[in-house]
N, C-alpha and C positions, 0 to 999 in steps of 0.2 A: 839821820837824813830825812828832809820832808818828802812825803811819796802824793802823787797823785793817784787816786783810784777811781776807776770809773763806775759808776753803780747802772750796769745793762736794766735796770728797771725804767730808772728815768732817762738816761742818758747825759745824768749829772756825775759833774769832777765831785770828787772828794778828798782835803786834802789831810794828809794822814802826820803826824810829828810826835816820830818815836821820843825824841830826846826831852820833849817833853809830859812824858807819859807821868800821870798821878798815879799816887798807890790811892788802893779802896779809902784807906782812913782820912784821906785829904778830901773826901765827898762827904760834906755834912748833913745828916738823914733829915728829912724833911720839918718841917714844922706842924706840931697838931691841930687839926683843921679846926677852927672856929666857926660855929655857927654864926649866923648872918642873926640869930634869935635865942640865945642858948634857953631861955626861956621855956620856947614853946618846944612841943613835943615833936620828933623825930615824923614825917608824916608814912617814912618806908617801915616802920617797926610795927609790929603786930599791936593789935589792940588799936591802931593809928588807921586803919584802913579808910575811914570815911576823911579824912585827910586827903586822898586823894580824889581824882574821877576814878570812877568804876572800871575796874582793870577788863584789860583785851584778853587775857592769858592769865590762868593762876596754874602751877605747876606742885604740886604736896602729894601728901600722902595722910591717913589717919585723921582726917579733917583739917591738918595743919599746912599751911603754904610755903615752900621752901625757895621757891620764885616767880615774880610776879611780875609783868606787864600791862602799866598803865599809861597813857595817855598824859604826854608832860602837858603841865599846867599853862607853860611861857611857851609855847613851841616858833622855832626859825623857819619852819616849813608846815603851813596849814592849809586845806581846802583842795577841791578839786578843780580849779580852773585850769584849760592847758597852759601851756607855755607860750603867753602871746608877747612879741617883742612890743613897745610904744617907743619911737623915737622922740624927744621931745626939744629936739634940736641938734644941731650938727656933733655935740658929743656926749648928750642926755640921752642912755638908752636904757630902760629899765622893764622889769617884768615883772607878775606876779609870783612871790615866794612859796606857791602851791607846792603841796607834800602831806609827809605824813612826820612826825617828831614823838617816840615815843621812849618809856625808861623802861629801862629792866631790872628789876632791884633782884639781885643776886642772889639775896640769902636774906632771912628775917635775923641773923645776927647782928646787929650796929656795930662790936668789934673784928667783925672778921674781914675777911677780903680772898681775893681769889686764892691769894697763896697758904689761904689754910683750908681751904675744900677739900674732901673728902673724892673719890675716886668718882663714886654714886653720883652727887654732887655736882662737881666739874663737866661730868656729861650728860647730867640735866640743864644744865644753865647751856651747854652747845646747841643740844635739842631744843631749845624756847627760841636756842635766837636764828635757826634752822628754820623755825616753824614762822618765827616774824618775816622773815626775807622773802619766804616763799608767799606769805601774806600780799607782803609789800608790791609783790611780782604782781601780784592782779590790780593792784590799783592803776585805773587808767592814767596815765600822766609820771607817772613815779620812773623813771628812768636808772635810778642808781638807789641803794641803801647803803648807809658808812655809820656801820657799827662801832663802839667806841667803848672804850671805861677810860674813867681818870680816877687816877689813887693818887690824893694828897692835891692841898688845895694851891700849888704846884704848877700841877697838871691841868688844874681847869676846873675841881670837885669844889662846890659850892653846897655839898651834904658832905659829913664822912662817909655814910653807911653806902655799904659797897653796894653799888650801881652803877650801870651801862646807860649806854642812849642810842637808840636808831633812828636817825635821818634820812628820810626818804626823798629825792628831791626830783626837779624836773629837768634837770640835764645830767651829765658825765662829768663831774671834776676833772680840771686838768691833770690831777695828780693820776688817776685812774686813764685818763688817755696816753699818758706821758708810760706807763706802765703798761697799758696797751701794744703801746708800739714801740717799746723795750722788747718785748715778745718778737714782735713781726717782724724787727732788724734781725732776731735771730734766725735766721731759716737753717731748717733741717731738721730742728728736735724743738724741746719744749725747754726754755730760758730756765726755771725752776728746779725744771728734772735732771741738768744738765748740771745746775748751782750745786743742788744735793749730793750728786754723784761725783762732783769733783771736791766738796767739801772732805766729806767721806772720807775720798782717796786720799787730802793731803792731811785731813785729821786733826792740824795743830788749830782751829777755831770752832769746832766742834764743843758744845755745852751738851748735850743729849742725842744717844740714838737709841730710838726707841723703833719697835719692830714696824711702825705704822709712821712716826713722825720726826725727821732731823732738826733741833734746833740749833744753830749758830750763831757765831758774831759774824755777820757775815764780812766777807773780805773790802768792801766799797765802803764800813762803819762810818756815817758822817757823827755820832755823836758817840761819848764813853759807854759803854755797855751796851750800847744797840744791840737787839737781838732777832733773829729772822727764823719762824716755824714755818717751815718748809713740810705738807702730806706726802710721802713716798708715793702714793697712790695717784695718778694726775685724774686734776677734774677743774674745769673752770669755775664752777658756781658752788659755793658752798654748798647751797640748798642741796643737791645731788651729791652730796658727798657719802658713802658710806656711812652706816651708824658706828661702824666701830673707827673710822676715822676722824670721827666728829667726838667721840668718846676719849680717844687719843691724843687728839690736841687740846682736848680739855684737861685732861690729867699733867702733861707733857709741860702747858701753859703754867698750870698748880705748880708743877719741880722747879723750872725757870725762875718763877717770882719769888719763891719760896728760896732758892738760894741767892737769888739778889738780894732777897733781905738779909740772907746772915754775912755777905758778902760786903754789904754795903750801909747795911743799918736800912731801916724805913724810910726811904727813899720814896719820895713820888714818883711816879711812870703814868704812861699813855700805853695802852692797849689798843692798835687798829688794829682791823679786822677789814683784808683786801679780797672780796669775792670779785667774778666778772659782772659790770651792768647787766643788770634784767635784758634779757634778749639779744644779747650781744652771742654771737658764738664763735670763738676764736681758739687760738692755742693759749690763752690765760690760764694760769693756774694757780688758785685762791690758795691765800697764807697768812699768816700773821705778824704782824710788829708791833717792837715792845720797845720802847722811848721812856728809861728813865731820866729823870729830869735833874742832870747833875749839872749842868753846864747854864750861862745865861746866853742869849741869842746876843751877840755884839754888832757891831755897825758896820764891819769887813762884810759878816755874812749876810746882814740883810740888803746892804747895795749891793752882793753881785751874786748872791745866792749858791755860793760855795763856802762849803761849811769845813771847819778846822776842828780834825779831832787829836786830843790829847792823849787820849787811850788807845793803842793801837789797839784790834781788835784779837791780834793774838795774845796778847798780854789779858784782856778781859775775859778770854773764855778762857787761859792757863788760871786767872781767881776765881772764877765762878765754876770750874770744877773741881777745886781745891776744896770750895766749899759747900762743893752739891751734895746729896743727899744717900746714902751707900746703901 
């Protein structure tokens, strides 16, 4: 039977259709990314450095860099202008795309990716992008940062080699308001702390409990294997998060992806990364989503922005701890 689910973040339907739930092997693993040049050399691999602009952040040890933040070349969001509207007629309203747009390249490996990080590793790459957001907070104008990785070219990865990207921009996406005040319909406790603690209790969509971080499929899944890292700890803004919780969902993130791959084969996914706006102080509490990309966005979803998932979500977290990690 089809279920509707309400997802308390956005205050979006999601509709759930067990009967036609896929097994893992009906998800065919991603395609290997093509470079745009296979020619030319990798500009995130060592030896490659003047390939880039001059990084903001180099992260190593022993002289060697094991993460790096530079300054994308294309970026969607540059300069410091404020946020001025121009009307340029009764339905022409535009602004300058002022921000910050930069990359994180993860690991000076070309074949690796998040899900083979090391422990060390996983919470240094937390720590860089801790340190970017709190960067991004002083910039005058910068309103929101929306951290990101795409694995597989999929997802959006126009390199293979595993890298992020931070988006600074001059407003609040709706997506982040809509989440906002997911929050503020809840009164009395905190929307997240409330998700975690009932997950918990009913236990059947639970993928990881880790002493610091719950992952789940969470119960509203609008797509096959969605997955929701929920901090036990609340804290609105990343940046302020404990190091050992930032250490936590680095590692925790590593297990996750790491069993979607043996779960699922090499699959592409989207990694967000949901802190609260710079300056915002609310009952938000910053988590992450993991969007592998098994499904095609069809033309039901995009006209009314209710999304049909195949997988239920109990069924995705009973395979992905089948095949997690012991």
């Amino acid at each position: 039977m089809s279920q509707l689910r309400l997802n308390p973040l956005t205050g979006r339907w999601v509709t759930v259709v067990a009967e036609r739930g896929e097994r893992p092997t009906d998800f065919a693993p991603r395609n290997p990314a093509v470079e745009a040049d296979p020619s030319r050399p990798c500009p995130f691999c060592p030896g490659h450095e003047d390939a880039t602009l001059p990084p903001l952040e180099t992260y190593g040890r022993d002289g060697r860099w094991l993460v790096r933040v530079v300054p994308n070349l294309y970026p969607a969001f540059y300069g410091a202008d404020p946020l001025a509207v121009t009307h340029l007629g009764p339905v022409f309203t535009q602004a300058p795309a002022s921000g910050v747009h930069e990359v994180l390249v993860l690991s000076p490996d070309h074949q690796a990716s998040w899900a083979d990080f090391d422990d060390p590793h996983a919470g240094l790459v937390m720590n860089a992008l801790r340190d970017r957001l709190e960067d991004h907070a002083r910039h005058h104008g910068v309103r929101y940062t929306q951290a990101i990785v795409n694995h597989g070219r999929e997802a959006g990865a126009s390199l293979s080699h595993p890298h992020g990207q931070l988006l600074g921009m001059p407003f609040v996406p709706g997506t982040l308001l809509e989440e906002e005040a997911g929050f503020g319909r809840f009164e009395g406790s905190c929307l997240l702390c409330t998700v975690a603690e009932a997950e918990l209790s009913e236990g059947g969509r639970v993928v990881v409990d880790d002493e610091r971080v719950v992952a789940v499929a969470p119960f509203w899944s609008g797509t096959p294997y969605e997955l929701l890292l929920i901090p036990k700890v609340h804290e609105s803004h990343l940046p302020r998060a404990e190091p050992a919780d930032l250490v936590a969902v680095g590692r925790v993130l590593r297990d996750v992806l790491a069993t979607v791959r043996r779960t699922l084969g090499d699959v592409a996914y989207n990694i967000v990364f949901h802190s609260a706006p710079h300056h915002h102080e609310s009952l938000y509490h910053w988590h992450v989503h993991v969007w592998p990309k098994l499904v095609t966005v069809a033309g039901f979803e995009q006209g009314t922005g209710v999304s049909i998932n195949i997988t239920p979500p109990e069924y995705a977290a009973q395979e992905l701890t089948r095949h997690a990690v012991r």
